[in-house]
N, CA, C and O atoms as a DFTB+ gen file, in Angstrom:
224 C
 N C O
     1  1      -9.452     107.852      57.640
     2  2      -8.829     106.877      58.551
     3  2      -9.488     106.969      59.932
     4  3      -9.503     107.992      60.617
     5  1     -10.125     105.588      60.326
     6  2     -10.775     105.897      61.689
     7  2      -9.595     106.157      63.017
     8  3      -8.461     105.678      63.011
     9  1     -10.126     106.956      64.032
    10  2      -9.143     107.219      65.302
    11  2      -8.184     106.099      65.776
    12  3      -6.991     106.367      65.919
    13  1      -8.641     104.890      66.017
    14  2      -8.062     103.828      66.166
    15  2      -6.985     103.109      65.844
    16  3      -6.139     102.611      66.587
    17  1      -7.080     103.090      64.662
    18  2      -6.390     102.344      63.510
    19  2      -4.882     102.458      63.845
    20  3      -4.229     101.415      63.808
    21  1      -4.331     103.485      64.130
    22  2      -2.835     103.632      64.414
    23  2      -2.131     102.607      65.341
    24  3      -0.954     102.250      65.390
    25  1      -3.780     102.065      66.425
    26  2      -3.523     101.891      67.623
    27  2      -3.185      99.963      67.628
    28  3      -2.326      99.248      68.145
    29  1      -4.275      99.753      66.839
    30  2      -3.895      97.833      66.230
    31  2      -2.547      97.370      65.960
    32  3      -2.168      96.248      66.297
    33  1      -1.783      98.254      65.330
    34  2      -0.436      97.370      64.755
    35  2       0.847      97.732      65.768
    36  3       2.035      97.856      65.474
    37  1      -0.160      97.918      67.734
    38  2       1.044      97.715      68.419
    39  2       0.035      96.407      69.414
    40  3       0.446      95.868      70.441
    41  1      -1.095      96.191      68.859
    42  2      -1.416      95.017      69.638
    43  2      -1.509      93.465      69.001
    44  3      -2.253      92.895      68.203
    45  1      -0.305      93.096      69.823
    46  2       0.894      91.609      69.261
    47  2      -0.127      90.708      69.834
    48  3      -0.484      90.864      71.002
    49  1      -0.839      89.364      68.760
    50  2      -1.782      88.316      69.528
    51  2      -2.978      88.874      70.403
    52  3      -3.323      90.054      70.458
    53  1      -3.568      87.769      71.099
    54  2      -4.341      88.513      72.049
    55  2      -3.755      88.615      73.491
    56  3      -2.724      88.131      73.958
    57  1      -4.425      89.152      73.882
    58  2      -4.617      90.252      75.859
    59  2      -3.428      89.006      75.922
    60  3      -2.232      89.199      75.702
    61  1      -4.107      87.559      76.309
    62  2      -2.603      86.921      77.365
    63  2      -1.333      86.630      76.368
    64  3      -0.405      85.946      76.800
    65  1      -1.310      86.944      75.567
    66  2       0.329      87.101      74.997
    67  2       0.848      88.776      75.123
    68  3       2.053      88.964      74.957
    69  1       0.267      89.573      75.313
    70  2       0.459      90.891      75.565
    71  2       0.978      90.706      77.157
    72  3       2.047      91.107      77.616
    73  1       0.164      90.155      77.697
    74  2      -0.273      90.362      79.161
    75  2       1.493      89.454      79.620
    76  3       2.344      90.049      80.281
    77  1       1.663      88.249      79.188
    78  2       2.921      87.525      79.155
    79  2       3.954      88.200      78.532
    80  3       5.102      87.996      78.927
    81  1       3.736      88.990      77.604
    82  2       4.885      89.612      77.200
    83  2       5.388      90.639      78.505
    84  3       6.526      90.883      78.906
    85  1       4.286      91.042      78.900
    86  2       4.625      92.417      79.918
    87  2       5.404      91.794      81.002
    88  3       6.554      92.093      81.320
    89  1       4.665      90.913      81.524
    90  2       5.943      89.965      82.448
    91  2       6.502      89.660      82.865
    92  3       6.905      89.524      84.020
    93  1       6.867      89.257      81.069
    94  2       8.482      88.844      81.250
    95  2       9.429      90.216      81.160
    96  3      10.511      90.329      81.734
    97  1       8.901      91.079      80.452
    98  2       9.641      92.320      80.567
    99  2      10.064      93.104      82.187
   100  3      10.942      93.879      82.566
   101  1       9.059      92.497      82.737
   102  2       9.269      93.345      84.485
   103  2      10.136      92.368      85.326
   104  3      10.833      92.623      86.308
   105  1       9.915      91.166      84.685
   106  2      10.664      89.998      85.468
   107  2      12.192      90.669      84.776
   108  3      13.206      90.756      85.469
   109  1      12.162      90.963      83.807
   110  2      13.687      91.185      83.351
   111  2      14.520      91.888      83.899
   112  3      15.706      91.690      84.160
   113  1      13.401      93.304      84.187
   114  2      13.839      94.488      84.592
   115  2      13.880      94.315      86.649
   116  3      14.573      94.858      87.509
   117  1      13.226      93.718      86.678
   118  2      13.603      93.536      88.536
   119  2      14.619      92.742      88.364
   120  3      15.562      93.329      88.895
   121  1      14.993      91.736      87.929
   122  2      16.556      91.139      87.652
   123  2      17.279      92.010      87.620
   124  3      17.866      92.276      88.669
   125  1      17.453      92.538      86.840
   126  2      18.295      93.738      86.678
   127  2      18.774      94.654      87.739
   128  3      19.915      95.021      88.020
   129  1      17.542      94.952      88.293
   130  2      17.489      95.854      89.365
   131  2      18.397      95.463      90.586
   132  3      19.157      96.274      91.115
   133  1      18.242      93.971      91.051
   134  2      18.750      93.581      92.067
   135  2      19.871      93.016      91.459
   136  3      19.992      91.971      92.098
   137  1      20.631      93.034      90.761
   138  2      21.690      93.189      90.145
   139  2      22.878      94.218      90.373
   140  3      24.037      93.991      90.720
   141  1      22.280      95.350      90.092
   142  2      22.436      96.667      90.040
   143  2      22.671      96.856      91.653
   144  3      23.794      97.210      92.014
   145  1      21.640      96.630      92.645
   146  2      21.582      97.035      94.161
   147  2      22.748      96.328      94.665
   148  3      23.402      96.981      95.478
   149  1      23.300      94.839      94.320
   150  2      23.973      93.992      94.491
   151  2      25.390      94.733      94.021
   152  3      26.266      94.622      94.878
   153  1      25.656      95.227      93.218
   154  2      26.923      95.939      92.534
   155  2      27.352      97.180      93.344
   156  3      28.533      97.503      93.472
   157  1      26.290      97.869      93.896
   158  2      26.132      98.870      94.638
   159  2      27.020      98.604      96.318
   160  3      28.012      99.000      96.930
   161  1      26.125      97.881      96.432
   162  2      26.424      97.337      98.350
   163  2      27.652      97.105      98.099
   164  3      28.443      97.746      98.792
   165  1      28.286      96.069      96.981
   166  2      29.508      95.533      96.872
   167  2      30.802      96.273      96.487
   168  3      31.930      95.796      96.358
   169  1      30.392      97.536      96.334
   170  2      31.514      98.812      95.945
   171  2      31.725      99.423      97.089
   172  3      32.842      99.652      97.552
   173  1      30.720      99.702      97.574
   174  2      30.445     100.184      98.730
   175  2      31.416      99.491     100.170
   176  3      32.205     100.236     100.753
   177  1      31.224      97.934     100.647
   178  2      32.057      97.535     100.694
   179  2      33.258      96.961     101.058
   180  3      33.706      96.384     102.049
   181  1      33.831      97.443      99.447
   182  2      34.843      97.359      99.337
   183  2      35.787      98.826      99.862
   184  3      36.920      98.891     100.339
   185  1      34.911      99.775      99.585
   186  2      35.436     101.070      99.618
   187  2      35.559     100.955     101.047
   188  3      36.709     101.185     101.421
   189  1      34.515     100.594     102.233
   190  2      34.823     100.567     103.043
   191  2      35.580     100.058     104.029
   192  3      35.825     100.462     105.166
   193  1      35.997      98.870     103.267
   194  2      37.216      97.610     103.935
   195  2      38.666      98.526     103.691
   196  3      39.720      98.433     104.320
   197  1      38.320      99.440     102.548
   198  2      39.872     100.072     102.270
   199  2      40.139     101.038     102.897
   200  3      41.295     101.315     103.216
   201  1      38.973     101.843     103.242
   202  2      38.584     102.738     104.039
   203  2      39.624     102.391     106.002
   204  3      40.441     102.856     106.796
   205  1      39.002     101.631     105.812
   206  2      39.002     101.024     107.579
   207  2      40.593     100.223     107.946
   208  3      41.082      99.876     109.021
   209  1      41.149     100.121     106.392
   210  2      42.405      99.190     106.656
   211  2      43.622     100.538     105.982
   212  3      44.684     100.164     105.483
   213  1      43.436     101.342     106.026
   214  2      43.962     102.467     105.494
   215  2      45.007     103.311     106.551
   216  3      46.065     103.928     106.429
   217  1      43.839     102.879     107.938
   218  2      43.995     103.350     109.309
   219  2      45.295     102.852     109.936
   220  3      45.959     103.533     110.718
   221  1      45.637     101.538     109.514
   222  2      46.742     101.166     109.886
   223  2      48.073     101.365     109.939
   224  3      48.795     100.558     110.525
């Protein structure tokens, strides 16, 4: 079995469908991300509105 061979049956189409697949995968994952940062700030907050009205 040549060295290689293992390595073909993870390359899907050619380079620009690989290259588009990758992408969309990072486009997914930065969505995500600022998603995530967005959920963050917004706990945050909240914690702090309860925080500050607690005082009363």
């Amino acid at each position: 079995m040549p060295k290689n061979e293992g390595l073909k049956s993870y390359h899907i189409g050619n380079k620009r469908d690989t290259i588009s697949a990758c992408r969309s995968w990072v486009n997914k994952l930065n969505k995500l991300n600022k998603l995530n940062k967005l959920n963050k700030l917004n706990k945050l907050n909240k914690l702090n509105s309860l925080y500050l009205y607690s005082d009363e």
